[in-house]
C-alpha positions as CSV (number, residue, x, y, z in Angstrom):
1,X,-102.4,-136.8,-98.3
2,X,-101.5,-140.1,-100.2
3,X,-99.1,-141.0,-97.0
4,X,-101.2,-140.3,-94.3
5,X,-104.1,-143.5,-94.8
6,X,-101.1,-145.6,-94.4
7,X,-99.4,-143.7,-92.0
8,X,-102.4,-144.0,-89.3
9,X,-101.8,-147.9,-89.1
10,X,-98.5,-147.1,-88.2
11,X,-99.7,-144.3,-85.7
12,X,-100.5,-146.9,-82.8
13,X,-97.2,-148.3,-83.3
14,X,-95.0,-145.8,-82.3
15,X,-93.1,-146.5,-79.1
16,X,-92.3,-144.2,-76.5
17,X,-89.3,-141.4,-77.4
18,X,-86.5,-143.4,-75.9
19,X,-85.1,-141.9,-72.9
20,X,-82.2,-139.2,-73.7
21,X,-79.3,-138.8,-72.0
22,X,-78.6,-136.5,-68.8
23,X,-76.4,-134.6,-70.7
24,X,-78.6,-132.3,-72.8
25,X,-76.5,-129.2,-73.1
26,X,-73.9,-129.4,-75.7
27,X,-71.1,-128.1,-73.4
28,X,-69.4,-125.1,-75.2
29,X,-66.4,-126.1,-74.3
30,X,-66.4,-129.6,-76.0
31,X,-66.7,-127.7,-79.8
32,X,-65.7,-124.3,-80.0
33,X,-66.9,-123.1,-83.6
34,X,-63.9,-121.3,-84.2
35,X,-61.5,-124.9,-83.9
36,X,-63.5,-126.5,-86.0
37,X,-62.1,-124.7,-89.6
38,X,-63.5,-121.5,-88.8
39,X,-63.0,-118.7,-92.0
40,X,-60.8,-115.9,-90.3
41,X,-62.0,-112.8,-91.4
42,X,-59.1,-110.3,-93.3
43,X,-57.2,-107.9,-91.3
44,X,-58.6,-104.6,-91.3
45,X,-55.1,-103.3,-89.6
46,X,-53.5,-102.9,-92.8
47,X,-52.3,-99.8,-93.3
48,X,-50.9,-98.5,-96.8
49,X,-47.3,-97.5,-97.5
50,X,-46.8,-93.8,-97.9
51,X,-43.2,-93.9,-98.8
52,X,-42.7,-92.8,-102.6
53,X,-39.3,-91.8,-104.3
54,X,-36.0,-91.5,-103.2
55,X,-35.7,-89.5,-99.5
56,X,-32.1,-89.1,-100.7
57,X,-32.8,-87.3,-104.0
58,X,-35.1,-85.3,-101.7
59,X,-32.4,-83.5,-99.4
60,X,-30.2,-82.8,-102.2
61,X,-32.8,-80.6,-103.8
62,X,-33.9,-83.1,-106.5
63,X,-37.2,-82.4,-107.9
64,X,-39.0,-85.6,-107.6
65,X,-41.7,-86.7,-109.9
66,X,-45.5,-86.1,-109.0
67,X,-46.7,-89.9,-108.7
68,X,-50.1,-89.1,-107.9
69,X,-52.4,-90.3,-104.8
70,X,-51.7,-92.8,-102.8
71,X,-53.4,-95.8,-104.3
72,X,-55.8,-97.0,-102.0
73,X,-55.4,-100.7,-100.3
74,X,-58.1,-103.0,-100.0
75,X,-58.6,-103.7,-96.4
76,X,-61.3,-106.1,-96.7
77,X,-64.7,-106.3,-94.7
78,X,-64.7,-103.8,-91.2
79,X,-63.4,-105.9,-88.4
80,X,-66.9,-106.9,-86.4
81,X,-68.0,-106.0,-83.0
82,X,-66.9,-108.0,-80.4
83,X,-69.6,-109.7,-79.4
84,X,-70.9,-110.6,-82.6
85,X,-72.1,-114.0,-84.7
86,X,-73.0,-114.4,-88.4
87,X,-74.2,-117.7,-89.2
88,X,-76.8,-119.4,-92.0
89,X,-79.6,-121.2,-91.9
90,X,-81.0,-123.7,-93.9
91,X,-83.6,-126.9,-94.1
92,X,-84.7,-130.1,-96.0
93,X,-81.3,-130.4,-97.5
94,X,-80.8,-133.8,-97.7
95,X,-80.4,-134.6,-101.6
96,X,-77.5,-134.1,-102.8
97,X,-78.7,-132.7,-105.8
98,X,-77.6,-129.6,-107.9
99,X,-79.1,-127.1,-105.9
100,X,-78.5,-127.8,-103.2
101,X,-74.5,-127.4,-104.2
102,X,-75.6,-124.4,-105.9
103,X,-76.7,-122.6,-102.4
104,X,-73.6,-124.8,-100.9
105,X,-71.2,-122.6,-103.7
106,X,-73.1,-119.7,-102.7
107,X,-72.8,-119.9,-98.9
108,X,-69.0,-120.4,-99.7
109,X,-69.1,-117.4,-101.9
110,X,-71.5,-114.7,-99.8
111,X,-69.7,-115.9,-96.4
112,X,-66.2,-115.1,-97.8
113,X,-67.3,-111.5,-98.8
114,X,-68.5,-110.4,-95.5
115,X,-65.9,-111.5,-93.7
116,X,-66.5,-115.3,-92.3
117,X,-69.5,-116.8,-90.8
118,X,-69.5,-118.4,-87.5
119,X,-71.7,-121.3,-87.8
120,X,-74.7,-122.8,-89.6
121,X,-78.1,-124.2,-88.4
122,X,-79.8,-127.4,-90.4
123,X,-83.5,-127.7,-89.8
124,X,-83.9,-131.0,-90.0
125,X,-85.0,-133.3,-93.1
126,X,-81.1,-133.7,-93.7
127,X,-81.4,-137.0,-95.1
128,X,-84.2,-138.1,-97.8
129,X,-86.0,-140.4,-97.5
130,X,-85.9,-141.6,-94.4
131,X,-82.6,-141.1,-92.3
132,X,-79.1,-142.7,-92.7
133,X,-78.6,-146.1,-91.2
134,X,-75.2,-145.5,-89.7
135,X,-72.0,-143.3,-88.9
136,X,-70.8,-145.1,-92.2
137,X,-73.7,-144.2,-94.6
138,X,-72.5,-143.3,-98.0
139,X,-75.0,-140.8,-97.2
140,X,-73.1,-138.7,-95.3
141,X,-70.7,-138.1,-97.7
142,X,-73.5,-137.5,-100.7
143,X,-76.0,-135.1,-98.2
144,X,-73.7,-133.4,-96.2
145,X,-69.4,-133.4,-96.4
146,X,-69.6,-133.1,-100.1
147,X,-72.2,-129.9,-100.2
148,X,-70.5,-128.8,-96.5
149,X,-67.0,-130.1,-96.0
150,X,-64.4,-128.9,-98.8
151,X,-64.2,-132.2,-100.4
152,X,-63.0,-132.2,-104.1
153,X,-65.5,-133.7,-106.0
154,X,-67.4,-133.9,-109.6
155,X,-69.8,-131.3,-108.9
156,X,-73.8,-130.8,-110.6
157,X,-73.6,-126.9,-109.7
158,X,-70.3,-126.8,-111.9
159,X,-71.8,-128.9,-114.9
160,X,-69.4,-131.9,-113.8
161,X,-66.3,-129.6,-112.9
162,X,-64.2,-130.7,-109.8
163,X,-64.9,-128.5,-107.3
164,X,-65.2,-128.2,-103.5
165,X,-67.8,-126.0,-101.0
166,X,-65.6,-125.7,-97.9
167,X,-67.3,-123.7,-96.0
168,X,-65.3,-124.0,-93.0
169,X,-67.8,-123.4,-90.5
170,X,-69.8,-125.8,-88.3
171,X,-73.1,-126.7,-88.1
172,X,-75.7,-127.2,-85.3
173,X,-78.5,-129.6,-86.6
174,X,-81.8,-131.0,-85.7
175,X,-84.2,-134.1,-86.7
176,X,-86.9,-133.4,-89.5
177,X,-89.3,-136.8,-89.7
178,X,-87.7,-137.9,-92.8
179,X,-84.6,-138.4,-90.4
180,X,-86.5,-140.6,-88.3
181,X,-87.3,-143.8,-90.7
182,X,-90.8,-144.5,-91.7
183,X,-90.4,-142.4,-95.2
184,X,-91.2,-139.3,-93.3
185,X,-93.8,-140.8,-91.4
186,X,-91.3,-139.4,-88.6
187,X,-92.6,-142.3,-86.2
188,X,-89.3,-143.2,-85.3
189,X,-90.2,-147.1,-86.1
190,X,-86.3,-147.7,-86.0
191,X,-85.4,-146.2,-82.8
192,X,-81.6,-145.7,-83.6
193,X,-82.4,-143.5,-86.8
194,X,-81.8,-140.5,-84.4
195,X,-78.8,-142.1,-82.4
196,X,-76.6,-142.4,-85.6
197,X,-77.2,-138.7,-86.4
198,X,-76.3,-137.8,-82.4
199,X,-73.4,-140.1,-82.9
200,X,-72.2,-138.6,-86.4
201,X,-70.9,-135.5,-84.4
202,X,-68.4,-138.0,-82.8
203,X,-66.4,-138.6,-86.2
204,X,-66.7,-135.6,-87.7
205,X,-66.8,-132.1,-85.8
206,X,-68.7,-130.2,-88.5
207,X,-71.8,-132.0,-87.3
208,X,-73.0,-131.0,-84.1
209,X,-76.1,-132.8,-82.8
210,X,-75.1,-133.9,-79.2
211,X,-79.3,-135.0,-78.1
212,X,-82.1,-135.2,-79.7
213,X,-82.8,-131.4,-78.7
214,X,-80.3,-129.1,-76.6
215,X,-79.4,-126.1,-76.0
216,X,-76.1,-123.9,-77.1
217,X,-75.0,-120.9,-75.7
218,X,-73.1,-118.7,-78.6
219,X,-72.4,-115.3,-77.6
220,X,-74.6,-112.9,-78.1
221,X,-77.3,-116.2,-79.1
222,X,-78.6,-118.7,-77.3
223,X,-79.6,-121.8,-79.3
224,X,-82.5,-123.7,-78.6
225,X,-82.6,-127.0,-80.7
226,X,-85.8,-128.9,-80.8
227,X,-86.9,-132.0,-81.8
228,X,-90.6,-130.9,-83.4
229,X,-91.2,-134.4,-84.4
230,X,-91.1,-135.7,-80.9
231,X,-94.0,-132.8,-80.3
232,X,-96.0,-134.0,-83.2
233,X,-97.0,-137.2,-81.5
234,X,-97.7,-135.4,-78.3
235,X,-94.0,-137.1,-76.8
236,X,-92.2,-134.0,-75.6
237,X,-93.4,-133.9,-72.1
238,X,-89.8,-133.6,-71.0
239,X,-88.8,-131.7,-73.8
240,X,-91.3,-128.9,-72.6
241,X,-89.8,-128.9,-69.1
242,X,-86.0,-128.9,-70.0
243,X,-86.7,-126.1,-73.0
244,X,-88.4,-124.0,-69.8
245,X,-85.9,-124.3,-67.8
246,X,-82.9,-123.5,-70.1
247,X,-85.2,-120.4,-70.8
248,X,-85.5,-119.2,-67.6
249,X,-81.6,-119.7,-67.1
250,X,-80.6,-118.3,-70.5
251,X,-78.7,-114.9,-70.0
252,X,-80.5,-112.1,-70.5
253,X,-78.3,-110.3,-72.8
254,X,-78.7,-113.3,-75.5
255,X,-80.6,-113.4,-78.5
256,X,-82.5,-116.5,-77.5
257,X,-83.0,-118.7,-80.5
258,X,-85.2,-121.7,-80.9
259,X,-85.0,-124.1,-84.3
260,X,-86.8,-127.0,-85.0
261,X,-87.8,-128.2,-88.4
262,X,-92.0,-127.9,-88.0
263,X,-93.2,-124.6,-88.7
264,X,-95.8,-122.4,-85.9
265,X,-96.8,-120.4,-89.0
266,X,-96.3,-121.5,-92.9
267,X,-97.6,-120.1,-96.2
268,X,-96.6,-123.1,-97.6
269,X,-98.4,-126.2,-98.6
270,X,-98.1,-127.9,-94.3
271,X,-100.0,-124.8,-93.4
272,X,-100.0,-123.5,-90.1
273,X,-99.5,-126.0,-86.6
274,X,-102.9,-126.7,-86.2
275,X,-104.0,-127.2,-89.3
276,X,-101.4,-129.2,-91.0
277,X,-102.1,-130.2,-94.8
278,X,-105.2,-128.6,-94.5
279,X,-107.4,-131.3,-93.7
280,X,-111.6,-130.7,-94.6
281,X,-113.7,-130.9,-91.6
282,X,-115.3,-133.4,-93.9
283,X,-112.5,-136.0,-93.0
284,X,-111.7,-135.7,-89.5
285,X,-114.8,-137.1,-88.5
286,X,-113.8,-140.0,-89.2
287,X,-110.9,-140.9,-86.9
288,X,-109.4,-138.6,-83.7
289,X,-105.8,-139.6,-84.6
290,X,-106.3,-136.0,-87.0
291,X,-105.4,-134.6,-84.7
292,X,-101.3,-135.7,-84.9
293,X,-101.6,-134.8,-88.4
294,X,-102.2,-131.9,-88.4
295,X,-99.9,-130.6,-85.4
296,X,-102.1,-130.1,-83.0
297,X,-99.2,-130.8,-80.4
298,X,-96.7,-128.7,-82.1
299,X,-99.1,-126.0,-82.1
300,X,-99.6,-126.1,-78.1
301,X,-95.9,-126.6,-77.5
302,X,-95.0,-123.3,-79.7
303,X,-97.8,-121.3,-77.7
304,X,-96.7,-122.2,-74.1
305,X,-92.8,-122.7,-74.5
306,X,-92.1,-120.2,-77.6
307,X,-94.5,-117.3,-78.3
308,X,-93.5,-114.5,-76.1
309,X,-90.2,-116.8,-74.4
310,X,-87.6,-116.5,-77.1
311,X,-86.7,-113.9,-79.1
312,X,-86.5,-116.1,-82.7
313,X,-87.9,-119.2,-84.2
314,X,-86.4,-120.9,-87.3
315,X,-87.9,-124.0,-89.3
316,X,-88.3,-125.5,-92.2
317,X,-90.8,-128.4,-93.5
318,X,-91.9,-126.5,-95.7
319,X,-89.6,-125.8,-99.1
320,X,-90.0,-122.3,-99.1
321,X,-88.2,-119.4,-97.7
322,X,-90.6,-117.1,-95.9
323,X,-90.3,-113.9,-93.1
324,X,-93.2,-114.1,-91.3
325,X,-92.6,-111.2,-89.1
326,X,-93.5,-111.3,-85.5
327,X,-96.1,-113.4,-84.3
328,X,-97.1,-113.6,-80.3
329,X,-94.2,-112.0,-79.3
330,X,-91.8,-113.8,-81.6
331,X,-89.9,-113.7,-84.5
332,X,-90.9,-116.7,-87.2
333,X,-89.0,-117.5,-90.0
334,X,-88.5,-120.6,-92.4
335,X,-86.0,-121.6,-94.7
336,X,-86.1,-125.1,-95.7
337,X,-85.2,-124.3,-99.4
338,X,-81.7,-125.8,-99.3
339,X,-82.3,-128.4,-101.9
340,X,-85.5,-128.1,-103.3
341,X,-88.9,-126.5,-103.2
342,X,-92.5,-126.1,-103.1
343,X,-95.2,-123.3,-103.8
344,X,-96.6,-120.7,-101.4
345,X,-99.9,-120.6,-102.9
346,X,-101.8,-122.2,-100.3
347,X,-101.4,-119.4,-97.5
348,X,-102.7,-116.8,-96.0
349,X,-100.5,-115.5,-93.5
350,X,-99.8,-111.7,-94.2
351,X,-95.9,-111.6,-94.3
352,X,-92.9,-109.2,-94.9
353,X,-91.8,-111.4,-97.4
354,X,-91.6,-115.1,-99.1
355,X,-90.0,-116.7,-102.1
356,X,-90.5,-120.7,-103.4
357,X,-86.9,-121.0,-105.0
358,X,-84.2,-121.9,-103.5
359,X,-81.7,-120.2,-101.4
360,X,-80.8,-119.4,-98.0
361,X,-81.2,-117.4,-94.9
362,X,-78.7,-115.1,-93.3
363,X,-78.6,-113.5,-90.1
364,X,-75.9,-111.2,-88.0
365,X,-76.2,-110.9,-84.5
366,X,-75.1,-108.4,-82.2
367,X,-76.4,-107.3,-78.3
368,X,-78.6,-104.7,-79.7
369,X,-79.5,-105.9,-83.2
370,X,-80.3,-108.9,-85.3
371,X,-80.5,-109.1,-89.7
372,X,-82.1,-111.2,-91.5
373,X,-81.3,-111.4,-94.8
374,X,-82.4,-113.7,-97.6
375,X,-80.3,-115.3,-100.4
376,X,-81.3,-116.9,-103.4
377,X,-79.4,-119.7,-104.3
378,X,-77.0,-117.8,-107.1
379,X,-76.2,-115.3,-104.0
380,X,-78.3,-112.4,-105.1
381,X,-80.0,-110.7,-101.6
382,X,-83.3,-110.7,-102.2
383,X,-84.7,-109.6,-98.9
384,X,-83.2,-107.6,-95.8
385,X,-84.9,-106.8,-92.4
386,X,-83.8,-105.6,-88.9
387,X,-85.2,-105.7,-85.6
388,X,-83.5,-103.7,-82.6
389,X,-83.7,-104.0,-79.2
């Protein structure tokens, strides 16, 4: 509440979204997830040795010792279907503080025990306070390749320990309105606060951001990345009619995917779209422009383009990581505890289950069936659900 008096001057300043580039799909061929460092799962081919003592002591009538069973050979994780994806997903990253290397060393840790993951998804808010201000930021380094990239450094997790997260996966990311200048106002008041995050991807292929939304097509998913901010302010006109049509074109055999950092549904202290921070009645009399606090536009965006159109939807916002369950038709999760967090006591949203520390999401996808599992940020699975289709 203390930002949002201030933040209404700002309000009627906010320029247009500036116009985005023909190319909104991130063409599959341009970063193929398993180039960029991808973990290779273990061989499950290997096959143990059954050849004990000596064959020629054998056929001379030698008695040769009893040796016991064949010791058995660890051969790793079960190879995976083939048309299969295990990725992470997490939100409001952007510290670089100790947890969020803690969940970063867990990631590392719970990914190299199943076998690999494919890919992760960042919901937005991935650099406090308000965005970087170039390819070059020292931010980069602090809120994302050090947590992210494998680079040795002195590391809070490991009380000061060199150490390095090298997760070896990429990671598809969208804008959160601390990303977009303003101190989270998310009015975009310096228009190329989104650019140098679309640009990032260009000098380092673990960052993959090619628009300001897009769409990804990742056998058996279908990513939809939105830009909820640009809704917030009632600016995704085109971003309504571009996420319709790569809906109607998606393949049918995909789990179709949507993530964007604003929540449909929240237990957390944002609330629900609609009724963001929970503004009294008392205090919206007073000025119409309530309505953009309190995500009015998200809210109509989610019900005409998500409910009941995709499969999933995946945000953050709120520093929490809930399963909401199914909701119109739809899937809603959040996981925007990647750093830091904040309590659930302010909802009422009946849910499978929610947690305010911090941690991660995890989900494996195959044509017939998607997991969700939940992490805490020491690796311990807290929570496990599956829907089939």
């Amino acid at each position: 509440m203390r930002h949002l008096f201030p933040s209404l001057l700002c309000v009627a300043l906010a320029c247009s979204e500036p116009p985005v580039s023909n190319q909104r799909r991130a063409d599959a061929g341009s970063v193929n997830p398993t180039d960029v460092g991808s973990q290779k799962r273990p061989d499950s081919s290997v096959i143990p040795d059954g050849s004990f003592g000596d064959a020629g002591a054998a056929d001379a009538g030698v008695p040769i010792a009893d040796t016991g069973p064949e010791p058995e050979v660890d051969a790793g994780p079960p190879a995976p279907p083939a048309r299969f994806k295990r990725f992470i997903v997490i939100g409001d990253v952007g510290e670089g503080n100790r947890n969020q290397h803690r969940v970063a060393e867990s990631i590392e840790r719970i990914c190299a025990e199943l076998g690999g993951c494919d890919f992760g998804l960042l919901l937005g808010d991935n650099h406090y306070d308000s965005g970087v201000d170039g390819v070059d930021d020292p931010l980069w380094q602090r809120h994302f390749e050090l947590p992210y990239g494998g680079v040795m450094h002195e590391c809070s997790a490991a009380d000061g320990a060199e150490a390095s997260h090298d997760l070896g996966f990429p990671f598809y990311a969208v804008l959160g309105n601390h990303d977009l200048g303003g101190n989270g106002l998310g009015l975009d008041l310096d228009i190329f606060k989104a650019n140098h995050q679309i640009a990032y991807g260009q000098r380092n292929p673990q960052w993959i951001m090619p628009n300001r939304y897009y769409q990804q097509d990742l056998d058996p998913v279908f990513l939809l990345g939105l830009n909820t901010t640009a809704m917030f302010f009632d600016r995704a006109e085109d971003q309504a009619s571009e996420v319709r049509q790569w809906i109607d074109e998606a393949p049918e055999d995909r789990w179709s995917i949507a993530f964007g950092h604003h929540p449909y549904i929240s237990n957390g202290p944002h609330g629900n779209a609609g009724d963001y921070e929970r503004i009294p009645e008392w205090a919206q009399r007073f000025t119409p422009n309530w309505t953009y606090f309190r995500g009015t536009y998200v809210q109509r965006f989610m019900e005409e383009e998500i409910c009941q159109r995709v499969d999933i939807y995946l945000a953050g916002h709120d520093h929490s990581r809930q399963d909401l369950g199914e909701r119109c038709g739809t899937q809603f999760l959040v996981s925007g505890a990647g750093a830091k967090t904040t309590d659930l006591s302010d909802g009422d949203n009946e849910v499978p289950w929610e947690a305010d520390t911090e941690g991660f999401l995890l989900m494996e996808a195959t044509p017939d069936q998607m997991v969700f599992r939940m992490y805490d940020a020491d690796g311990v699975l807290e929570h496990e659900r599956i829907v089939r289709r």
